[in-house]
mmCIF file as gemmi writes it, N, C-alpha and C atoms, coordinates in Angstrom:
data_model
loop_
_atom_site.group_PDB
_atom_site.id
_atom_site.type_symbol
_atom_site.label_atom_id
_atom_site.label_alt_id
_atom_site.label_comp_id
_atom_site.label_asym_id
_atom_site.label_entity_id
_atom_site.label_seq_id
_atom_site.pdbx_PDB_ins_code
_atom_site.Cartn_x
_atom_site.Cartn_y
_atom_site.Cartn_z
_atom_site.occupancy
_atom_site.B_iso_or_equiv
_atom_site.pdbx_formal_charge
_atom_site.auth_seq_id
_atom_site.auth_asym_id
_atom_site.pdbx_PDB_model_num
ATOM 1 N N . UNK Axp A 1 ? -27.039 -79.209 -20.107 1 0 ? 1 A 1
ATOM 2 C CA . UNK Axp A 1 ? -27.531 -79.118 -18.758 1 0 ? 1 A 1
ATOM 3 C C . UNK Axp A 1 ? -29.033 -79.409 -18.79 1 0 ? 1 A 1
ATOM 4 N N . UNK Axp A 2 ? -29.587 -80.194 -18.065 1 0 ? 2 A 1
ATOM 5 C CA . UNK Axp A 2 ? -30.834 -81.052 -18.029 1 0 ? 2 A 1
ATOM 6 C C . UNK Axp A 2 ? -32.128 -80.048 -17.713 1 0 ? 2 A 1
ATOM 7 N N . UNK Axp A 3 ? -31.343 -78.845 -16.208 1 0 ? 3 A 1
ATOM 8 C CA . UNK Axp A 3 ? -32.957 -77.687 -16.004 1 0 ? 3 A 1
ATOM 9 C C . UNK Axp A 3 ? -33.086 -76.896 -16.948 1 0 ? 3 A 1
ATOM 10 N N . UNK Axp A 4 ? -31.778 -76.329 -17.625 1 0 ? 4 A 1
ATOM 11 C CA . UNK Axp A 4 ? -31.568 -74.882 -18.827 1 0 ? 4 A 1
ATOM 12 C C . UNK Axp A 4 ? -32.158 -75.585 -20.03 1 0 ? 4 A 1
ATOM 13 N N . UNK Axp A 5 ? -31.898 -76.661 -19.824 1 0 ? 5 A 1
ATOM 14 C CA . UNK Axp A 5 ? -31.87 -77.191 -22.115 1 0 ? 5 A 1
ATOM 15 C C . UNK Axp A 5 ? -30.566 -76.36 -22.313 1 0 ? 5 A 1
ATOM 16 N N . UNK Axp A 6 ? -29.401 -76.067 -22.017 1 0 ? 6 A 1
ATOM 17 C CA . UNK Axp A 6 ? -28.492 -75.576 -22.4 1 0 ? 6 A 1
ATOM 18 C C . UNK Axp A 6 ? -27.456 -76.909 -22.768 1 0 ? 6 A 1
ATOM 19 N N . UNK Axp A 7 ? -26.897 -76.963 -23.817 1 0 ? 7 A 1
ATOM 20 C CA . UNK Axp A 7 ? -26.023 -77.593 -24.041 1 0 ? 7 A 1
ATOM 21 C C . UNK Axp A 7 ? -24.703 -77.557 -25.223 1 0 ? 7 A 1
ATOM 22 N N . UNK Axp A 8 ? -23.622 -78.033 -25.159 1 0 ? 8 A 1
ATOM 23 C CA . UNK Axp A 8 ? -22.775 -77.751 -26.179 1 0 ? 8 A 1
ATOM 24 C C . UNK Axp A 8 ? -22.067 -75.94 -26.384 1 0 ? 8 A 1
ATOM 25 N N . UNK Axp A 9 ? -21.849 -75.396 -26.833 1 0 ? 9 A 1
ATOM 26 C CA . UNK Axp A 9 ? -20.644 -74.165 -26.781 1 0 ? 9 A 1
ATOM 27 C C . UNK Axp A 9 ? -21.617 -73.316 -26.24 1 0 ? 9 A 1
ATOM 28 N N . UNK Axp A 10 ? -22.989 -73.268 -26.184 1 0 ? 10 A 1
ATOM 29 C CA . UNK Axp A 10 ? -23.749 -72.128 -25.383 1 0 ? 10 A 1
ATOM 30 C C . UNK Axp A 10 ? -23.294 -72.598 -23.569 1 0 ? 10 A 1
ATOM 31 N N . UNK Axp A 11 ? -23.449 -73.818 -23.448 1 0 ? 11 A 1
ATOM 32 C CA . UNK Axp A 11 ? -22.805 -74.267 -21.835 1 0 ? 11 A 1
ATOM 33 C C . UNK Axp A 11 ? -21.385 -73.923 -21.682 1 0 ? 11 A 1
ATOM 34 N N . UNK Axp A 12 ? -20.743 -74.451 -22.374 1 0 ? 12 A 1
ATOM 35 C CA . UNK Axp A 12 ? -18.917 -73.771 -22.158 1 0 ? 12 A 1
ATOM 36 C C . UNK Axp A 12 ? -19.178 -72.525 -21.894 1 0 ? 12 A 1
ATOM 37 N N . UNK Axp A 13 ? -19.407 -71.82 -22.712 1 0 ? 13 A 1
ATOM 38 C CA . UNK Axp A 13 ? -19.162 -70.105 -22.968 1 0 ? 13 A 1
ATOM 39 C C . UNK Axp A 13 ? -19.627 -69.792 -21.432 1 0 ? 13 A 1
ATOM 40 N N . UNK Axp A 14 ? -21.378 -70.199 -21.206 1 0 ? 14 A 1
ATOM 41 C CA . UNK Axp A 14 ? -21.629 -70.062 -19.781 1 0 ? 14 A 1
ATOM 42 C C . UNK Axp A 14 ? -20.649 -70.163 -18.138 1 0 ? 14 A 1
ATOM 43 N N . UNK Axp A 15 ? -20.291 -71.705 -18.502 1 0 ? 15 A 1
ATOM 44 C CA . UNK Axp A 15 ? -19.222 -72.218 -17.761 1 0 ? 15 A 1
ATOM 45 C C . UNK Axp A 15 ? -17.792 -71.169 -17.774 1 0 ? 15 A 1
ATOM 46 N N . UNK Axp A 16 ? -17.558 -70.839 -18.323 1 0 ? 16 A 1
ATOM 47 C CA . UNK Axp A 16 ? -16.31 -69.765 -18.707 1 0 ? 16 A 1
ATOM 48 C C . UNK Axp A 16 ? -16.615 -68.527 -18.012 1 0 ? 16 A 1
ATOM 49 N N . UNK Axp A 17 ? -17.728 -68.476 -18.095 1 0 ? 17 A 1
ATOM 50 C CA . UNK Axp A 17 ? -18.347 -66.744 -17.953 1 0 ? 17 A 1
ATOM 51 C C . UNK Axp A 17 ? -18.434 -66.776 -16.165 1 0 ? 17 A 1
ATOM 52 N N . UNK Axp A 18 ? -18.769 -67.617 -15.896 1 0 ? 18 A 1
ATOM 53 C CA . UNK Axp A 18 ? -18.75 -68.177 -14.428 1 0 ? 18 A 1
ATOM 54 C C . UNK Axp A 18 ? -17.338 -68.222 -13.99 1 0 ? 18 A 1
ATOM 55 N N . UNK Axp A 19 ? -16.731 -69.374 -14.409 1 0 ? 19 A 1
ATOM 56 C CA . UNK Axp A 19 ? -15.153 -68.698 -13.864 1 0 ? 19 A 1
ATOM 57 C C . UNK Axp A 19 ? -14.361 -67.308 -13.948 1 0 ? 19 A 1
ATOM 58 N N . UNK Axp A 20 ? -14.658 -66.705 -14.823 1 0 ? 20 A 1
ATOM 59 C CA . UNK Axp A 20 ? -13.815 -65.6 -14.756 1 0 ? 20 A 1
ATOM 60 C C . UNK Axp A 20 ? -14.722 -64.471 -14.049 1 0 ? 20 A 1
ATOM 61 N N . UNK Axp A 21 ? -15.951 -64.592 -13.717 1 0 ? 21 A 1
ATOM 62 C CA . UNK Axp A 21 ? -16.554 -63.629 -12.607 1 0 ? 21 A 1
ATOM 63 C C . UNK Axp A 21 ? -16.23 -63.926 -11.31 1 0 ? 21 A 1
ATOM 64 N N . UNK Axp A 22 ? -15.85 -65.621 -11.433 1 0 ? 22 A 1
ATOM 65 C CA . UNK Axp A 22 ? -15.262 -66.353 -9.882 1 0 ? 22 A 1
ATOM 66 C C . UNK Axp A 22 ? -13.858 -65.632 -9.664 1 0 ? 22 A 1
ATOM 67 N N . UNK Axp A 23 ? -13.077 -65.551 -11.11 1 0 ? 23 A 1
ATOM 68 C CA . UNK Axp A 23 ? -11.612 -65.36 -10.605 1 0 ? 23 A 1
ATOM 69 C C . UNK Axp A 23 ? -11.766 -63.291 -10.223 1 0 ? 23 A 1
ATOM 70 N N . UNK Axp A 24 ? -12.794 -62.654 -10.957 1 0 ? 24 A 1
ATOM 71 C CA . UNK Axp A 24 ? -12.691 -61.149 -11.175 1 0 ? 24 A 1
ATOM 72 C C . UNK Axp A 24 ? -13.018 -60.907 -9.328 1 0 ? 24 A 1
ATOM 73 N N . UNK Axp A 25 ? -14.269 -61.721 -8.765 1 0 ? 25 A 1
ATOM 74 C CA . UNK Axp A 25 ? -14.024 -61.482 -7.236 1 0 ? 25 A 1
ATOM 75 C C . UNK Axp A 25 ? -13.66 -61.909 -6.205 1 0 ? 25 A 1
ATOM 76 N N . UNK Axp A 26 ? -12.162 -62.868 -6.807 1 0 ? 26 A 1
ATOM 77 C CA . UNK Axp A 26 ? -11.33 -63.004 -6.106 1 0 ? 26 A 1
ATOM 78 C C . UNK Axp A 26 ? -10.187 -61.877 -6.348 1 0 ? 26 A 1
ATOM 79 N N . UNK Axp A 27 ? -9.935 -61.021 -7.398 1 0 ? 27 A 1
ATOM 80 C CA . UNK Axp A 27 ? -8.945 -60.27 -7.303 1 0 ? 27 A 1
ATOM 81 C C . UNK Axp A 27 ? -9.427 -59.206 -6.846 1 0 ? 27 A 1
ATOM 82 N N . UNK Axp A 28 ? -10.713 -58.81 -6.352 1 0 ? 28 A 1
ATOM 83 C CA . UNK Axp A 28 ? -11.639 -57.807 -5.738 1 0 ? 28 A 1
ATOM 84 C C . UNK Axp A 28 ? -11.131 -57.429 -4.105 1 0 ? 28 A 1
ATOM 85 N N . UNK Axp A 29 ? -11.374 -59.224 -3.791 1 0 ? 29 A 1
ATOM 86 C CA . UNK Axp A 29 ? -11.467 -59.537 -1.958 1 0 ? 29 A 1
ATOM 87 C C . UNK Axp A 29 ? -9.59 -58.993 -2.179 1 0 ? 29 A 1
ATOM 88 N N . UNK Axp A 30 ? -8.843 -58.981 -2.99 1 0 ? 30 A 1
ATOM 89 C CA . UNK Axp A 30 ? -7.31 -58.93 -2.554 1 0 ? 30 A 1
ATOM 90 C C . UNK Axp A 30 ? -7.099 -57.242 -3.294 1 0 ? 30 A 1
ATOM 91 N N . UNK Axp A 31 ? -7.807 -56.85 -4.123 1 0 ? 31 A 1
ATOM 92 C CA . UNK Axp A 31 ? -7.626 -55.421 -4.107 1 0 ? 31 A 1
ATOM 93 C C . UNK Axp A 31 ? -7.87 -54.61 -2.701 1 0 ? 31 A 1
ATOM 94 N N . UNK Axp A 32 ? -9.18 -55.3 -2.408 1 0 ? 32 A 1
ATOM 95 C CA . UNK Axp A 32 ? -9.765 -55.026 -0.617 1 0 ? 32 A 1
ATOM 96 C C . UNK Axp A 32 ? -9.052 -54.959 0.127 1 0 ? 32 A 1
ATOM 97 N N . UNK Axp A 33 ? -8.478 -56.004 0.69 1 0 ? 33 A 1
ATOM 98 C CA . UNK Axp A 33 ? -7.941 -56.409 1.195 1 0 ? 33 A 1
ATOM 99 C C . UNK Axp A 33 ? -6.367 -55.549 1.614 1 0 ? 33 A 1
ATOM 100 N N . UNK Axp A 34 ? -5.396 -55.361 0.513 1 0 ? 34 A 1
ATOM 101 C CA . UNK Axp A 34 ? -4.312 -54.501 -0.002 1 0 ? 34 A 1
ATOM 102 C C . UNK Axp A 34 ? -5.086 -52.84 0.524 1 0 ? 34 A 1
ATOM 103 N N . UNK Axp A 35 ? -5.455 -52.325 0.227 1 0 ? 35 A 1
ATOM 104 C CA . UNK Axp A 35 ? -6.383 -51.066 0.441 1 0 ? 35 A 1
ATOM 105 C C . UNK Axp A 35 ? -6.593 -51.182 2.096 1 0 ? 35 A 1
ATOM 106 N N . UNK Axp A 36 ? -7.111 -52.151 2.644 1 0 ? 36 A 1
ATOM 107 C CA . UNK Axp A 36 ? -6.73 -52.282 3.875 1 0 ? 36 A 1
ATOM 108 C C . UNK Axp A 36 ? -6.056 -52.519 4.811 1 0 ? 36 A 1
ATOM 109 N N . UNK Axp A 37 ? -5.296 -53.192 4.199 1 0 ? 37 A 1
ATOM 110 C CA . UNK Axp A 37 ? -4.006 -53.06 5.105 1 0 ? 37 A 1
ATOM 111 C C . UNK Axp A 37 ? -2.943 -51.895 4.873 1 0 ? 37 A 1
ATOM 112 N N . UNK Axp A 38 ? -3.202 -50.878 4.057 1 0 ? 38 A 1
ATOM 113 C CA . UNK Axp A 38 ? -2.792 -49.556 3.949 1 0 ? 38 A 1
ATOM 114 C C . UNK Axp A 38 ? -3.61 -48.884 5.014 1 0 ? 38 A 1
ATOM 115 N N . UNK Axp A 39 ? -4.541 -48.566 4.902 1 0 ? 39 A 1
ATOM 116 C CA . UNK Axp A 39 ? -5.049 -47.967 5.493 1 0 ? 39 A 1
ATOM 117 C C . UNK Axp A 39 ? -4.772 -48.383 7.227 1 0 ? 39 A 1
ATOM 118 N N . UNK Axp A 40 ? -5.077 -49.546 7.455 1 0 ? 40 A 1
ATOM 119 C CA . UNK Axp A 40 ? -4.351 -50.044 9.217 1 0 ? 40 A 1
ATOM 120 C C . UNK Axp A 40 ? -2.681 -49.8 9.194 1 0 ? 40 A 1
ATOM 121 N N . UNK Axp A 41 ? -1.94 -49.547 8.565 1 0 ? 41 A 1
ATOM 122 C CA . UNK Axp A 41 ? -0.902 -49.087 8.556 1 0 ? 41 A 1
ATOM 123 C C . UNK Axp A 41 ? -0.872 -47.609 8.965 1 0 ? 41 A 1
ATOM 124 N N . UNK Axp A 42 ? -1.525 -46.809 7.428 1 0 ? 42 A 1
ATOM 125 C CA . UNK Axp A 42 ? -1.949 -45.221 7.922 1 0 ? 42 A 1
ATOM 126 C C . UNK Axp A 42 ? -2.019 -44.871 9.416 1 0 ? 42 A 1
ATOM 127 N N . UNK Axp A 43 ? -3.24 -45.885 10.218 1 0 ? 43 A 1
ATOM 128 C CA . UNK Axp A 43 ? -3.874 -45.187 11.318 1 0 ? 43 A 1
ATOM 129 C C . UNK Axp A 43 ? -2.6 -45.297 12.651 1 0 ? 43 A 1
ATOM 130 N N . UNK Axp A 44 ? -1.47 -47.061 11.977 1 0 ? 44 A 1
ATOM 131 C CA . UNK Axp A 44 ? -0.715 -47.115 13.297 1 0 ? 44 A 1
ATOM 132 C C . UNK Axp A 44 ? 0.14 -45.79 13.545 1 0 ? 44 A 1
ATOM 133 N N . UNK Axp A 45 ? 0.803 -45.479 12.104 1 0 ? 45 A 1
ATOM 134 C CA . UNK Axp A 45 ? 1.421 -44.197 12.181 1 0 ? 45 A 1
ATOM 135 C C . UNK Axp A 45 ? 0.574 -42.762 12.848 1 0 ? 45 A 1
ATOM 136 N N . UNK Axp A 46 ? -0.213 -42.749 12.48 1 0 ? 46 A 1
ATOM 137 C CA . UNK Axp A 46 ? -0.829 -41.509 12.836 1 0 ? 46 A 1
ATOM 138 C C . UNK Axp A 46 ? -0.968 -42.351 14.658 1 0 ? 46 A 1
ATOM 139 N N . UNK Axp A 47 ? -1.579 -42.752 14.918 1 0 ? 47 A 1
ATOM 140 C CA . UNK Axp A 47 ? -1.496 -43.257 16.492 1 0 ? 47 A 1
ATOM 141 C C . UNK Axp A 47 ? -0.321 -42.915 17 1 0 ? 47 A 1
ATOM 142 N N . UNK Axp A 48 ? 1.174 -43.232 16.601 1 0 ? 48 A 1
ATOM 143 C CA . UNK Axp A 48 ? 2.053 -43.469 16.575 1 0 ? 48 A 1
ATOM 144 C C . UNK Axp A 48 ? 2.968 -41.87 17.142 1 0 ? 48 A 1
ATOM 145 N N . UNK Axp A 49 ? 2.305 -41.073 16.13 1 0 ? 49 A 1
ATOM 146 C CA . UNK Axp A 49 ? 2.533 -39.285 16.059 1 0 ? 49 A 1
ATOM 147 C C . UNK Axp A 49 ? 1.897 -39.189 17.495 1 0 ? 49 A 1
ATOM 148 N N . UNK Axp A 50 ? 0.802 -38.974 17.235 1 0 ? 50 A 1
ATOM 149 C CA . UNK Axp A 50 ? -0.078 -38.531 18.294 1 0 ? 50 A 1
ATOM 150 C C . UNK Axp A 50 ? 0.211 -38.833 19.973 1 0 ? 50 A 1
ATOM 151 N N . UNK Axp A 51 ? 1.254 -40.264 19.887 1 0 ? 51 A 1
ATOM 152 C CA . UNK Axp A 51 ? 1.483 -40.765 21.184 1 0 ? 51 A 1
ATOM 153 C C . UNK Axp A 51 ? 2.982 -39.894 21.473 1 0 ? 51 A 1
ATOM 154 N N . UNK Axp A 52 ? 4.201 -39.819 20.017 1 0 ? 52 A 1
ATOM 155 C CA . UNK Axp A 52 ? 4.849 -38.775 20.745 1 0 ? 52 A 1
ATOM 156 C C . UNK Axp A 52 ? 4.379 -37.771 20.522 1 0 ? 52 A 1
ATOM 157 N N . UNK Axp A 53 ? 3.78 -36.802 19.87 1 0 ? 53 A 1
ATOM 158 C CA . UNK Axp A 53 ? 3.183 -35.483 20.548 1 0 ? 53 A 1
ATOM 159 C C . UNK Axp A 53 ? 2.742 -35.351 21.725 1 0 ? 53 A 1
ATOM 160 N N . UNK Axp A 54 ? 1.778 -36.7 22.134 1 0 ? 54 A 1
ATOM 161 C CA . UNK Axp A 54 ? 2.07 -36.326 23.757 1 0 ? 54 A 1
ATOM 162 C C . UNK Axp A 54 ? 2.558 -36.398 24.745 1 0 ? 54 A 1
ATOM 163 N N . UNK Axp A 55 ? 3.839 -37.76 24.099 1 0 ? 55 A 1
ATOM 164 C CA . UNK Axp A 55 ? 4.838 -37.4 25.191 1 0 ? 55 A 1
ATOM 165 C C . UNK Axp A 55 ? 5.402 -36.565 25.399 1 0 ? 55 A 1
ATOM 166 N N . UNK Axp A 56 ? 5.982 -35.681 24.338 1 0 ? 56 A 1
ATOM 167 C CA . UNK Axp A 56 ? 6.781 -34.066 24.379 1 0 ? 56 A 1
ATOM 168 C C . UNK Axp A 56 ? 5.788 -33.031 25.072 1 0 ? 56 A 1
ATOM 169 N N . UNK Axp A 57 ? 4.445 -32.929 24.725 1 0 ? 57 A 1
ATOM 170 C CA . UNK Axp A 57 ? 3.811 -32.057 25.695 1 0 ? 57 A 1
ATOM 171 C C . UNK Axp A 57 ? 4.083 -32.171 26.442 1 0 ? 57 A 1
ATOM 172 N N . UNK Axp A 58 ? 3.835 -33.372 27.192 1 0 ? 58 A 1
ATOM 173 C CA . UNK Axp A 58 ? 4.252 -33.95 28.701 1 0 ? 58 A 1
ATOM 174 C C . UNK Axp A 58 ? 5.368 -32.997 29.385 1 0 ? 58 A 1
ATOM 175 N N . UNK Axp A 59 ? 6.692 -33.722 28.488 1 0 ? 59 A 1
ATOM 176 C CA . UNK Axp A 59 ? 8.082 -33.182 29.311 1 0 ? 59 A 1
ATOM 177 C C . UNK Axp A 59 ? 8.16 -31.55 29.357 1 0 ? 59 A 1
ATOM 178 N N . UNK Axp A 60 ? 7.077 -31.028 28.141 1 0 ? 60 A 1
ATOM 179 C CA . UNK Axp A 60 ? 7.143 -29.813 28.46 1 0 ? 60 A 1
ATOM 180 C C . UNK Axp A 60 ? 6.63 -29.344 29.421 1 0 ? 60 A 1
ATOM 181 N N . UNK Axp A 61 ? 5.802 -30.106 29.866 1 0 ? 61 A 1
ATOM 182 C CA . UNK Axp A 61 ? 4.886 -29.628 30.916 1 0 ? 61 A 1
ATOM 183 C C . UNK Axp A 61 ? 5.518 -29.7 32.114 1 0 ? 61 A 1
ATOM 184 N N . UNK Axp A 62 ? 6.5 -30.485 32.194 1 0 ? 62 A 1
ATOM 185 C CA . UNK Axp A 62 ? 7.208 -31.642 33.419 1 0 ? 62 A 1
ATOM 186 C C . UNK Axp A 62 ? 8.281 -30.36 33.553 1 0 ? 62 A 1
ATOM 187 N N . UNK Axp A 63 ? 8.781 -29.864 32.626 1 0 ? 63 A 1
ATOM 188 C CA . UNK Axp A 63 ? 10.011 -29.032 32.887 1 0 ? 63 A 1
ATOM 189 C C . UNK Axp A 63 ? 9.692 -27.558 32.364 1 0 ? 63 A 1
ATOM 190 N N . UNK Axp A 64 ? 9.113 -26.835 33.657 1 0 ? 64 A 1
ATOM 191 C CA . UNK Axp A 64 ? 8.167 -25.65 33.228 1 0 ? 64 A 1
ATOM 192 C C . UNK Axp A 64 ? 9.735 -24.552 33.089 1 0 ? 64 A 1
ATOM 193 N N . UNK Axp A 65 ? 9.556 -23.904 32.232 1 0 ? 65 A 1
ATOM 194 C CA . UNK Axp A 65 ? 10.283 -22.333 32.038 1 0 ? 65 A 1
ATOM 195 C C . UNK Axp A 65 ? 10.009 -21.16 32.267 1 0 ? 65 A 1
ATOM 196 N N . UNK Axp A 66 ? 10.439 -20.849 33.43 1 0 ? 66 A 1
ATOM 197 C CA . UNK Axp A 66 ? 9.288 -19.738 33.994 1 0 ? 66 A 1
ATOM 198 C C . UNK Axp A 66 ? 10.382 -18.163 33.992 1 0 ? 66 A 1
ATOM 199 N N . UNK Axp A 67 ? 10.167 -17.01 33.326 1 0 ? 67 A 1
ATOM 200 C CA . UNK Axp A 67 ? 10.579 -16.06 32.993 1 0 ? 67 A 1
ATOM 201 C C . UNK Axp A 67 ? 9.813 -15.281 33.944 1 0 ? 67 A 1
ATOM 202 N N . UNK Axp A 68 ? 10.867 -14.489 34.334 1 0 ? 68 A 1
ATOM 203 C CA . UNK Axp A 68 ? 10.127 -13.146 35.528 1 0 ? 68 A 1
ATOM 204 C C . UNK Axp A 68 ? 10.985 -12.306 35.555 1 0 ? 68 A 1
ATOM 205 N N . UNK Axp A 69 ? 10.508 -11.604 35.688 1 0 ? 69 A 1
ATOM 206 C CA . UNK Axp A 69 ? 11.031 -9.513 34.948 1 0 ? 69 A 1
ATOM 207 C C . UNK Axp A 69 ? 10.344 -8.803 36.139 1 0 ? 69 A 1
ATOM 208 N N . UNK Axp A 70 ? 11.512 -8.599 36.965 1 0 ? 70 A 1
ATOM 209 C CA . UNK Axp A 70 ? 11.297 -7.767 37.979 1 0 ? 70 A 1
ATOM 210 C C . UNK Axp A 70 ? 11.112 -6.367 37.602 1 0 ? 70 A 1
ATOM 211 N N . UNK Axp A 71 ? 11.555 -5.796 36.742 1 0 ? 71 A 1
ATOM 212 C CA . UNK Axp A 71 ? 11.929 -4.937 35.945 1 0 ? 71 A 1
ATOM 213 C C . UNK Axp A 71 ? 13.757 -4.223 35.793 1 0 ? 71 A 1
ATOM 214 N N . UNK Axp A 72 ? 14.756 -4.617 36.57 1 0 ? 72 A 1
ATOM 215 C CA . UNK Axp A 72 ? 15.727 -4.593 36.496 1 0 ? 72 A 1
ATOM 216 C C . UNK Axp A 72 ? 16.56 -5.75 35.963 1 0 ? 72 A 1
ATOM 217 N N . UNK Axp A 73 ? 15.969 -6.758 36.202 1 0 ? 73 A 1
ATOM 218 C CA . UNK Axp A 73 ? 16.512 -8.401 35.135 1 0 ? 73 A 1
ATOM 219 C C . UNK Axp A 73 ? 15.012 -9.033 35.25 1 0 ? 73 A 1
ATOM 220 N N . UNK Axp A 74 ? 15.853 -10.064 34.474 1 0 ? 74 A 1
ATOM 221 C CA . UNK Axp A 74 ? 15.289 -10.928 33.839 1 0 ? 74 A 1
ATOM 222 C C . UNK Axp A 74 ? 16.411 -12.269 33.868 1 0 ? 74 A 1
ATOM 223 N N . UNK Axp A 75 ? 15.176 -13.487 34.872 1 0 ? 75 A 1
ATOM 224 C CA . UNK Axp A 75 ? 15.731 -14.314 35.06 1 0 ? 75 A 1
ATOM 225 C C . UNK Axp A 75 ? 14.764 -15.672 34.352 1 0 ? 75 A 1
ATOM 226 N N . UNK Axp A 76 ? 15.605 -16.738 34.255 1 0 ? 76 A 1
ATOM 227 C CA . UNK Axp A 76 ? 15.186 -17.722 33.267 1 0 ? 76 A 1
ATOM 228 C C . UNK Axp A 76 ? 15.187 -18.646 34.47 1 0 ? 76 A 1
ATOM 229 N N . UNK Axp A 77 ? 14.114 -19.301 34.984 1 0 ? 77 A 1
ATOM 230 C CA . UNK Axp A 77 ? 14.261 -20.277 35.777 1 0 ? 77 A 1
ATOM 231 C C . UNK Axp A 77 ? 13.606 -22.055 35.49 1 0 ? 77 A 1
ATOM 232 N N . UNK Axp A 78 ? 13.856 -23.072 35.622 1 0 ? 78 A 1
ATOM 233 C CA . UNK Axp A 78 ? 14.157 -23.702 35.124 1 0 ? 78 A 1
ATOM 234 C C . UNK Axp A 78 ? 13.814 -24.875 36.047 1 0 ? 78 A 1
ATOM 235 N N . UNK Axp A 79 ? 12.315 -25.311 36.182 1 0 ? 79 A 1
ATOM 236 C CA . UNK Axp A 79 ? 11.775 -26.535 37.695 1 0 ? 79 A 1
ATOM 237 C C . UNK Axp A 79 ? 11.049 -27.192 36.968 1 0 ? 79 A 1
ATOM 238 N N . UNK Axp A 80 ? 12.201 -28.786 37.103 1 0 ? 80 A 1
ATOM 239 C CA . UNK Axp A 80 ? 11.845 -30.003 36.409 1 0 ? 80 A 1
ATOM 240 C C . UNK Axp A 80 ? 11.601 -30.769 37.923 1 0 ? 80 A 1
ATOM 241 N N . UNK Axp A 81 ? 10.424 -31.702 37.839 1 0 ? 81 A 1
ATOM 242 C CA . UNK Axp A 81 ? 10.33 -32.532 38.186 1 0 ? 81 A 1
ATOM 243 C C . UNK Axp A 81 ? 9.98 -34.054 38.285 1 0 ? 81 A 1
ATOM 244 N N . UNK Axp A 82 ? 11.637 -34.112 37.573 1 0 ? 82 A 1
ATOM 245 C CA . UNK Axp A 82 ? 12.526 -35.397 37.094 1 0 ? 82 A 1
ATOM 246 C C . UNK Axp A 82 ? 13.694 -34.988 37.157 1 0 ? 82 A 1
ATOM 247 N N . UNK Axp A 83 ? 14.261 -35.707 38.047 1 0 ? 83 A 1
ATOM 248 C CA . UNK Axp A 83 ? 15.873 -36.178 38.216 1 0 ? 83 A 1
ATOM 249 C C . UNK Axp A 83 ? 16.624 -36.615 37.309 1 0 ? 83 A 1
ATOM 250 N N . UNK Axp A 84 ? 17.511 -36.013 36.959 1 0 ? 84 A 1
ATOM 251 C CA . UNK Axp A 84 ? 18.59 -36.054 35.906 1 0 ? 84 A 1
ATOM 252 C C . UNK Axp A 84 ? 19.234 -36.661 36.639 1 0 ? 84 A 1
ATOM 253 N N . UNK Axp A 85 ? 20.095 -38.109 35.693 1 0 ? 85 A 1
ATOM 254 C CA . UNK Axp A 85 ? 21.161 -38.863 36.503 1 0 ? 85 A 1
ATOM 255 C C . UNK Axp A 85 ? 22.375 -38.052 36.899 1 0 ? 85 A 1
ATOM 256 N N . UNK Axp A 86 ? 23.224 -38.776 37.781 1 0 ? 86 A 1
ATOM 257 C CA . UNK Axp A 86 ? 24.026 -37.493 38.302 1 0 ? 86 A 1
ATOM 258 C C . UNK Axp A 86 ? 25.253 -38.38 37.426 1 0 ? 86 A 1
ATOM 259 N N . UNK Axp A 87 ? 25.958 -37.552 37.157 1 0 ? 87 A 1
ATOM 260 C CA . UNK Axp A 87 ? 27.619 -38.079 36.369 1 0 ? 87 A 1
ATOM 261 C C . UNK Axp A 87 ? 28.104 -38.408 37.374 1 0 ? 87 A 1
């Protein structure tokens, strides 16, 4: 090489040493890469939870259970508002 004065098996070895730091951060960007697309997986699931957890709050909320103790019974009452199909 004409700027180094490098030439003959000190240039190979160089040349070599260069490719395999070329190929070491290319298997870097795809270790990365792998690691991230775990992780965007992780978050859809957890999104995923979180959206039915709040749909079930919801219906709980939607279909209140309301207990009242007159002190001679005890009645379980039961006001949804959503229509159940009719058979």
């Amino acid at each position: 090489m004409s700027k180094t004065g490098v030439h003959g098996l000190l240039l190979t070895e160089a040349k070599y040493i260069n490719l395999s730091l070329h190929y070491l951060e290319q298997v870097n960007i795809h270790v990365i890469l792998n690691y991230l697309a775990v992780v965007i997986v992780i978050v859809i699931v957890v999104i995923v939870i979180v959206v039915v957890v709040i749909v079930v709050v919801v219906v709980v909320v939607v279909v209140v259970v309301v207990v009242i103790d007159d002190g001679t019974h005890t009645r379980v009452i039961v006001k949804s508002d959503c229509a159940l199909p009719a058979r």
